[in-house]
Each structure stands twice: as C-alpha cells, then as structure tokens.
Backbone bond lengths (Angstrom), bond angles and torsions (degrees), N, CA, C in turn:
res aa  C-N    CA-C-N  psi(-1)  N-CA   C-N-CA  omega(-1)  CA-C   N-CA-C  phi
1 X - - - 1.441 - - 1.515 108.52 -
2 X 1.185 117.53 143.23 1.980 106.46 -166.79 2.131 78.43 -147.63
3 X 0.914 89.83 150.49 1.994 127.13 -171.34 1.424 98.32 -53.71
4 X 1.440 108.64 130.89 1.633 108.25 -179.31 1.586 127.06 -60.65
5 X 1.200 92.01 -10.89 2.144 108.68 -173.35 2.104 80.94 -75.21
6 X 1.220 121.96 -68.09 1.267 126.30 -147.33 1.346 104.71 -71.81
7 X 1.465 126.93 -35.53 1.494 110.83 154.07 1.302 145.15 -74.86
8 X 1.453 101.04 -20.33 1.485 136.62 166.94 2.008 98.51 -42.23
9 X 1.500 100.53 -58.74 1.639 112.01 158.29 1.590 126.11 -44.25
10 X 0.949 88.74 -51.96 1.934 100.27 -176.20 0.952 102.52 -51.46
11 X 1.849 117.21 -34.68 1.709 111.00 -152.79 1.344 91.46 -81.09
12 X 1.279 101.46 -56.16 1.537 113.78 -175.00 1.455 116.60 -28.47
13 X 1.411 115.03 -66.54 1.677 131.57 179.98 1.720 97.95 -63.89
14 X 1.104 126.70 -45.80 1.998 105.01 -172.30 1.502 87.06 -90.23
15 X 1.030 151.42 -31.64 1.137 147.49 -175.41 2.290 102.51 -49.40
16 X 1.214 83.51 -72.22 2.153 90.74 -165.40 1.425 92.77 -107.20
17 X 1.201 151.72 -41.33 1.350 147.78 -176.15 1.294 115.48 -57.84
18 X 1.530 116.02 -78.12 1.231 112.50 171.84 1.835 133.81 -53.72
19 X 1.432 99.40 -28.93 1.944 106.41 170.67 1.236 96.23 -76.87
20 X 1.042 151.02 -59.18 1.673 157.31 160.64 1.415 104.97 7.41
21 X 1.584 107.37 -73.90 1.314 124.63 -171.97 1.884 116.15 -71.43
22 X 1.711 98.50 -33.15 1.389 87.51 179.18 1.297 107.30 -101.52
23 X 1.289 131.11 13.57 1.809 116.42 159.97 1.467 90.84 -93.03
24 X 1.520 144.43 -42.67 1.144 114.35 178.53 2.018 129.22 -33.64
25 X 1.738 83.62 -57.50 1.013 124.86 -170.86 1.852 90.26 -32.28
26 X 1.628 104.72 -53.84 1.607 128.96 -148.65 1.341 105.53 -63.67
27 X 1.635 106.22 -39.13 1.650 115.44 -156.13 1.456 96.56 -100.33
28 X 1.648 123.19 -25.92 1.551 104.77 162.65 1.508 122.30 -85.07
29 X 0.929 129.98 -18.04 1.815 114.86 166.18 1.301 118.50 -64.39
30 X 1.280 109.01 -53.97 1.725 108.63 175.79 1.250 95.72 43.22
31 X 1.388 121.30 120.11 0.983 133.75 -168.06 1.465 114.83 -156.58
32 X 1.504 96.66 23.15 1.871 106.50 178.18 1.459 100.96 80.80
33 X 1.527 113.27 -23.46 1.649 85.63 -167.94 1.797 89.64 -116.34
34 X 1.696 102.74 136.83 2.034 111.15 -162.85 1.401 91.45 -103.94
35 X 1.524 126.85 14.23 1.919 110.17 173.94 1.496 97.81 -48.74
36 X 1.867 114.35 -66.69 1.213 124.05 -152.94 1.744 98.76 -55.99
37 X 1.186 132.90 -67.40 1.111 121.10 179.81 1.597 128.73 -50.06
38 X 1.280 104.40 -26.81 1.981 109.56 163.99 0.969 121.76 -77.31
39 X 1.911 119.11 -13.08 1.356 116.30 179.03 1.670 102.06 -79.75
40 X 1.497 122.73 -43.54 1.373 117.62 -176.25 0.871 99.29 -73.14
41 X 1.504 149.35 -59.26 0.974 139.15 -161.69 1.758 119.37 -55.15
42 X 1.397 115.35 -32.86 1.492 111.36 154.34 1.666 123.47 -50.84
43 X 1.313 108.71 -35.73 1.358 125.27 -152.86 1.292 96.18 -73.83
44 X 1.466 110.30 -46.24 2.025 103.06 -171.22 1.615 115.33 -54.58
45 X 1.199 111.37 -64.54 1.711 122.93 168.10 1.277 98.49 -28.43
46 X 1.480 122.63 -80.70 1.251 104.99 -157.85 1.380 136.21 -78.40
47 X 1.764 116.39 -8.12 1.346 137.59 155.60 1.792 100.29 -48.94
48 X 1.170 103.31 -67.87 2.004 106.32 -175.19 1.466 109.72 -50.78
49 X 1.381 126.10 -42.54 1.474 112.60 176.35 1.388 108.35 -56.15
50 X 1.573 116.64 -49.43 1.538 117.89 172.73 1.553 115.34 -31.49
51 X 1.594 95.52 -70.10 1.300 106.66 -170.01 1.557 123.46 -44.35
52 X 1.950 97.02 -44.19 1.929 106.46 179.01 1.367 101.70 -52.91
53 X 1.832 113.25 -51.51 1.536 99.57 -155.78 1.526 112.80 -80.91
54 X 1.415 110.58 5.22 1.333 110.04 179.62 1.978 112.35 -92.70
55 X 1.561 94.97 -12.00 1.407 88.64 -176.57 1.243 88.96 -83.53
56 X 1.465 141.32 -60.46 0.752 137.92 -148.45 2.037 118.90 -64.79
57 X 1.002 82.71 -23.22 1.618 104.49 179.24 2.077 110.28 -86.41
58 X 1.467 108.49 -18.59 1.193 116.63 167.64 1.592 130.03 -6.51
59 X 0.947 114.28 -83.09 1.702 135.43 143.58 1.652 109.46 10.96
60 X 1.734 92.73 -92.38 1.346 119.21 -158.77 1.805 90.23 -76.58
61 X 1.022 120.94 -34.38 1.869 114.02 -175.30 1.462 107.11 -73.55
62 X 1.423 132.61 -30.27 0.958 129.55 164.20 1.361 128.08 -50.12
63 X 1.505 138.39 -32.95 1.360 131.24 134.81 1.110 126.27 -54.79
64 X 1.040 118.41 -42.86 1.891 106.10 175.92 1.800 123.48 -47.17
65 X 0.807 110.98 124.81 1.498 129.48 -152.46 1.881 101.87 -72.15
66 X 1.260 157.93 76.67 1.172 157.57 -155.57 1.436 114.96 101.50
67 X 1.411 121.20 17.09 1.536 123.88 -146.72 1.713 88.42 -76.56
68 X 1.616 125.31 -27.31 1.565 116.41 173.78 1.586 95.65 -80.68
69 X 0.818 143.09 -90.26 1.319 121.67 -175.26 1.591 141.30 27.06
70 X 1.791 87.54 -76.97 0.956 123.16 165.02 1.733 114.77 -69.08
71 X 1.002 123.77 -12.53 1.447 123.06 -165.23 2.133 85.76 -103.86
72 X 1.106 114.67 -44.95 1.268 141.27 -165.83 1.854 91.04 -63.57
73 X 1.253 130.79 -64.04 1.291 139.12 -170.23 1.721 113.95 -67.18
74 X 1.283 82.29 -18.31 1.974 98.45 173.54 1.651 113.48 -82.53
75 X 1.557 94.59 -47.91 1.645 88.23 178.67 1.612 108.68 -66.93
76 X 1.226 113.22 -48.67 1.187 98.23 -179.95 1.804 123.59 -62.04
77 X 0.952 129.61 -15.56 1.383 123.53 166.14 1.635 110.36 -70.73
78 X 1.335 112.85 -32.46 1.642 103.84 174.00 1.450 105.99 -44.31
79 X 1.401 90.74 -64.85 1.701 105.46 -175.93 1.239 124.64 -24.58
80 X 1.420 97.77 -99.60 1.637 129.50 -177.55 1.702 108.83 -26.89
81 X 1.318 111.07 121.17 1.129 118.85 -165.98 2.201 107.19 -74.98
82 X 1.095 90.50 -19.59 1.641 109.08 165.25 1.085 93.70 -46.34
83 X 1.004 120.53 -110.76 1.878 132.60 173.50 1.235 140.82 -11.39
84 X 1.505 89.07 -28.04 1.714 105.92 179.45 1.743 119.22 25.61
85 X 1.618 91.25 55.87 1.442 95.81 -176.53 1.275 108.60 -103.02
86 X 1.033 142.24 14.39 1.738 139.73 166.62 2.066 98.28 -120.09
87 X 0.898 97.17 21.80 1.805 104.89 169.32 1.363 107.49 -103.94
C-alpha cells in the first residue's frame, strides 16, 4: 500500500506524461500505418471524461478506500496495448 499524494503522482505522470510522449511520438513517425495515432487519439477523449468525472466526484472518491488504485489500473488498461482498451 504506498500514500495517496505518491500515487495520486503515478496517476498523474502515466496518466498525461507518458500518452504525451507517445502520441507525439505517434503523429511524428507516420509511417502509413494510423492504428498508433487512432489509438492515442482515442485515448485523450476518453482519459478527460475520466479525469472531469473524477474531479468532479473528488469529495466522495476520496473516502473510497483504493479509489487511486483503482483510478491507476484504469489508466493503465487504456494504455497497454494487451487490453486494447483505448481502441
């Protein structure tokens, strides 16, 4: 179990840091093939709805007991090409 400030970070950094770098990454190779750029490009939209309803939900998620965790196990399923959850 690690302190809500320090994952609160994690989310933050794999959350916009790391997609940051790989849609850049996506839209300068171009390389004829647009998966990589349709995969980020899905990913932003639906990261920001996360993000709105999570500010807005702030409050009440703050008691919930693993609620970064859980916020943490989400970004990474966008991601992870395993999952193909932002496809």
């Amino acid at each position: 179990f690690s302190p809500g400030f320090i994952l609160r970070g994690g989310c933050l950094y794999a959350g916009a840091v790391v997609p940051s770098f790989n849609s850049a990454r996506a839209i300068a190779v171009q390389t004829g093939k647009f998966e990589a750029c349709v995969r980020w490009l899905t990913y932003w939209p639906i990261y920001g709805v996360l993000s709105l309803i999570y500010s807005y939900l702030s409050d009440v998620i703050a008691w919930v007991p693993f609620a970064y965790h859980f916020e943490l196990a989400v970004i990474l399923w966008l991601q992870l090409p395993f999952f193909r959850g932002s496809y």
